[in-house]
N, C-alpha and C positions, 0 to 999 in steps of 0.2 A: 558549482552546482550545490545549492542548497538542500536539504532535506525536505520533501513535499508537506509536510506536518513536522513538530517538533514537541520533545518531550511531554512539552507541559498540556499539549493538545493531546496525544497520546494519554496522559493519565486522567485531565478530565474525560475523556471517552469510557476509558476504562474504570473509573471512579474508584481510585485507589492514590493512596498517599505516596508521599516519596519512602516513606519506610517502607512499602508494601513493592515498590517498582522504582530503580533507581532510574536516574537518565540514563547510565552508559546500558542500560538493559534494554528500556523503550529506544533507546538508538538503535541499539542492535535490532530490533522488532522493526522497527520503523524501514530500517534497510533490509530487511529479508521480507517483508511483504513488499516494499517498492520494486525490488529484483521479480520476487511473481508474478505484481502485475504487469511489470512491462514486459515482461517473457512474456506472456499468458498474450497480451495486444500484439505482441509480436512490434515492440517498436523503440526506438532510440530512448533512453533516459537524457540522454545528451548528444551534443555530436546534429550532425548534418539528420532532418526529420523530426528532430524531437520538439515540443514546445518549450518554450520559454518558461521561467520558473514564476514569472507572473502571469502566463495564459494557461496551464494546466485547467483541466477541466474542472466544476467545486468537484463531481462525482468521482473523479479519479483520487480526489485527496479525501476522499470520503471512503472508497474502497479502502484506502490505504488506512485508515482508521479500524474498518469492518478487517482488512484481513489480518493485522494486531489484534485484533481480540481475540482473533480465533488463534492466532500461535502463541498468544497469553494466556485465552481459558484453554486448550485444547491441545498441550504442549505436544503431544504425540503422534495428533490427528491430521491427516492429510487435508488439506484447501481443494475442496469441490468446483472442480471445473464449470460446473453448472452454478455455484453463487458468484465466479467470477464472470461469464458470462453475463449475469444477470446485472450485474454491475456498470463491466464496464466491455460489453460486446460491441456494443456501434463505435468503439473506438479501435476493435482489434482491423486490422490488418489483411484487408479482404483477400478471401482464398476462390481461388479461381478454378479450384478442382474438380 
């Protein structure tokens, strides 16, 4: 399983040099918003359900971009349920309650 984006995608988004954001930093970013969003869809990274690392949605490696920035500018701040909805809800995991 590959990384859905990769550092150097991670830094131009965020448009900041490698002195400013190392890789093992934007890795570690990159896999702590991939864990949210697929909690948040309620859906396999891997494993039996999940997409393939070349069918991913663009939007889904797009959020994953959007939610890096926000644990990069925002290091404190909790991730709004409602931007990830807004993202990437017709993917989450329909609830039948």
């Amino acid at each position: 399983m590959a990384d859905i984006i990769d550092p150097a995608a991670a830094r131009a988004w965020l448009r900041v040099g490698a002195n400013e954001a190392s890789d093992e930093l934007l890795t570690a970013l990159i896999g702590a918003a991939t864990e949210k969003l697929f909690a948040f869809m309620e859906r396999p990274r891997e494993g039996e359900g999940s997409w393939p690392d070349d069918e991913i949605p663009l939007i889904v490696r797009h959020a994953v971009k959007v939610v890096v920035a926000a644990l990069y500018d925002d290091r404190g701040s909790a991730i709004s349920d409602d931007l990830l909805r807004g993202l990437v809800g017709e993917y989450c995991k329909p609830s039948f309650a």
